[in-house]
N, C-alpha and C positions, 0 to 999 in steps of 0.2 A: 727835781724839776719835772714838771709835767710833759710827757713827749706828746707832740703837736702830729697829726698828720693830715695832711691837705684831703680833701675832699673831692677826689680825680673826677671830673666828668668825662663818658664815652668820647673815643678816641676817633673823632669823622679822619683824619686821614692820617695812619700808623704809619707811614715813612717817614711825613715831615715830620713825625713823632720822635723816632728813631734819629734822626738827623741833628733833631734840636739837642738829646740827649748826649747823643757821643761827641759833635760840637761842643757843646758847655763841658764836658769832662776834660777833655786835653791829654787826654791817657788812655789807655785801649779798654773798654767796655767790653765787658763779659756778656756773653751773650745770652746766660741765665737772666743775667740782670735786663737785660731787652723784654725776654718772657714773661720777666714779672711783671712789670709797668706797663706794658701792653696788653698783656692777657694773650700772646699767641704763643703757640710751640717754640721750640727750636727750629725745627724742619723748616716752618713758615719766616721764622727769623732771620736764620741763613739764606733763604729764597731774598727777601727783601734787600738783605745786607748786600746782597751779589749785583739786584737790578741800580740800589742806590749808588754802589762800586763804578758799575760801568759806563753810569751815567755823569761822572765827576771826572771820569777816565778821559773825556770830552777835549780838544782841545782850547775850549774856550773858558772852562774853569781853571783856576790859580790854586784848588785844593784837591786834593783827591782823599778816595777812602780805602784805608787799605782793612783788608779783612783777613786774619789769621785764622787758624783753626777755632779759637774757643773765642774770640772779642774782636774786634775792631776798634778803628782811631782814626780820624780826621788829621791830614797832616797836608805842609803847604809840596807844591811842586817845586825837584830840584831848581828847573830854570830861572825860580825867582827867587831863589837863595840872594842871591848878591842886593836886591833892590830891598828885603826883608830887614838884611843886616843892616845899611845903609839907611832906611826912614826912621828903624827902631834904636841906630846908635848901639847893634849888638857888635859885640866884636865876637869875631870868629874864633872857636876852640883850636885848641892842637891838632894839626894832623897826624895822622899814624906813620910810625916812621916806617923806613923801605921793606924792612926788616918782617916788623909787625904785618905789613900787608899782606909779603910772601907767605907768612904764616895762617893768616887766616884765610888766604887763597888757598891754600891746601887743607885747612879744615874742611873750610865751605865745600870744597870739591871734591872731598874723600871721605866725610864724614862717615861714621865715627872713626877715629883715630888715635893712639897712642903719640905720648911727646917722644918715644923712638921711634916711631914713623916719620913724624917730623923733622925729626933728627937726621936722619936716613936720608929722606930727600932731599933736603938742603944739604948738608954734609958738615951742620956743623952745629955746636949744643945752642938751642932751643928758647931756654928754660928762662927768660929775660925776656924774650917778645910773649911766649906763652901767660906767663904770669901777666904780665902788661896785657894783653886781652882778660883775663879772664880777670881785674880789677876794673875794666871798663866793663863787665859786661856782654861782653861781645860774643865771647865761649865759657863753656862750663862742662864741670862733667855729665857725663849720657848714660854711663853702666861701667863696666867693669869686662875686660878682656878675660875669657876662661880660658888661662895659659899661666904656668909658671908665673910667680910672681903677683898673677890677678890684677896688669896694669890697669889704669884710668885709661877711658877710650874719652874722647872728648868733642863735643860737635857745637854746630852755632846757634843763640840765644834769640830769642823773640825778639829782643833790643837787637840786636843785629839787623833781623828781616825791615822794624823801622828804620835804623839808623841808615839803612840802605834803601829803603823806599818799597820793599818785597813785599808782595804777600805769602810766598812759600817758598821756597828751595827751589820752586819748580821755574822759579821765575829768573834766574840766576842763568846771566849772560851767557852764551856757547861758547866757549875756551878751543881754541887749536894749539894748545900749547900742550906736546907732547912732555908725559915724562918718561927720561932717559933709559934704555932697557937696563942699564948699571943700577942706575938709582933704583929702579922698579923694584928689580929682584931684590938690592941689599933692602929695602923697607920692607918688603915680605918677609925676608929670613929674617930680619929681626922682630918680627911677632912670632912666625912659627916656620915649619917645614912647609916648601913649596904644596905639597902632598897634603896637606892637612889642613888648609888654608880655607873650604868649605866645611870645616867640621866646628870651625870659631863661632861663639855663641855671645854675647853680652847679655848682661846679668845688668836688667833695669835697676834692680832697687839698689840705688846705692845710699849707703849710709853715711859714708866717708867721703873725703879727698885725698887725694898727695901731699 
């Protein structure tokens, strides 16, 4: 089969360009892929994605744009969840149970981290909520601990930052929620010596899991 390709004419206004594109995907557009179809940099890409960002940011829009490091996605705002469900007849997924949440509130907020960090600060095994995130998605491994053993350090997912509405880590709500100097210290000693605790390194390429 013959492949077809449209015959693009000059682009008079590359936002509502941009807009139409990651609209019509429903998935977060790479922002290489913006470059191409546009004909602008990245530089100029990411400029555009941030003024179109802030402009949906608006109280009077029902979508906003959220922009990740490498793509973007068009996504509705949480307050109209409930009217979304409701006209479209979606019924609402599973929530994460108490459990899971505690856990991924200690990813999100200490990332990277071993499932004996985790362990440590809750005080009790893990390995049931962690695996249940990391089949939603939600975490995944980051690198590898350079310590006896070579644990999985493990941090939060892109699908995360949507499913939570984020564009970065950086946007992740202020926490006053101390942890316990008992707990502190036992999650430290079980990665390594108080002493040595700036000398930890993670080792990106990982090849493996647990």
């Amino acid at each position: 089969m013959e492949h077809l390709e449209e015959n693009l004419q000059p682009i008079k206004n590359v936002e509502s360009c941009i807009e139409a594109v990651v609209f019509a995907a429903g998935y977060p557009v790479p922002y290489h892929k913006l470059a191409d179809v546009t004909g602008l940099g990245l530089r100029e890409i990411r400029t555009l994605v941030a003024h179109i960002a802030e402009k949906y940011a608006a109280e009077e829009h029902g979508i906003m744009l959220l922009a990740f490091e490498d793509s973007c996605q068009f996504c509705t705002k949480e307050q109209y969840g409930p009217y979304i469900r409701e006209a479209l007849s979606i019924r609402r997924g599973g929530n994460l149970s108490a459990s899971s949440m505690e856990v991924l509130a200690i990813v999100a907020y200490n990332q990277p981290v071993t499932r004996a960090f985790v362990d440590a600060v809750r005080g009790v095994d893990s390995n049931y909520a962690v695996n249940s995130l990391i089949d939603k998605e939600l975490i995944g491994p980051v690198g590898r601990l350079d310590a006896p053993g070579r644990p999985v350090l493990y941090g939060t997912t892109e699908k995360f930052l949507r499913v939570f509405g984020l564009s970065s880590l950086k946007d992740l709500p202020e926490t006053e929620i101390q942890l316990p100097d008992d707990k502190g210290k036992e999650a430290m000693n079980i990665i390594t010596d108080e002493e040595n605790v700036e000398q930890l390194s993670i080792d990106s390429a990982v090849s493996d899991t647990e």
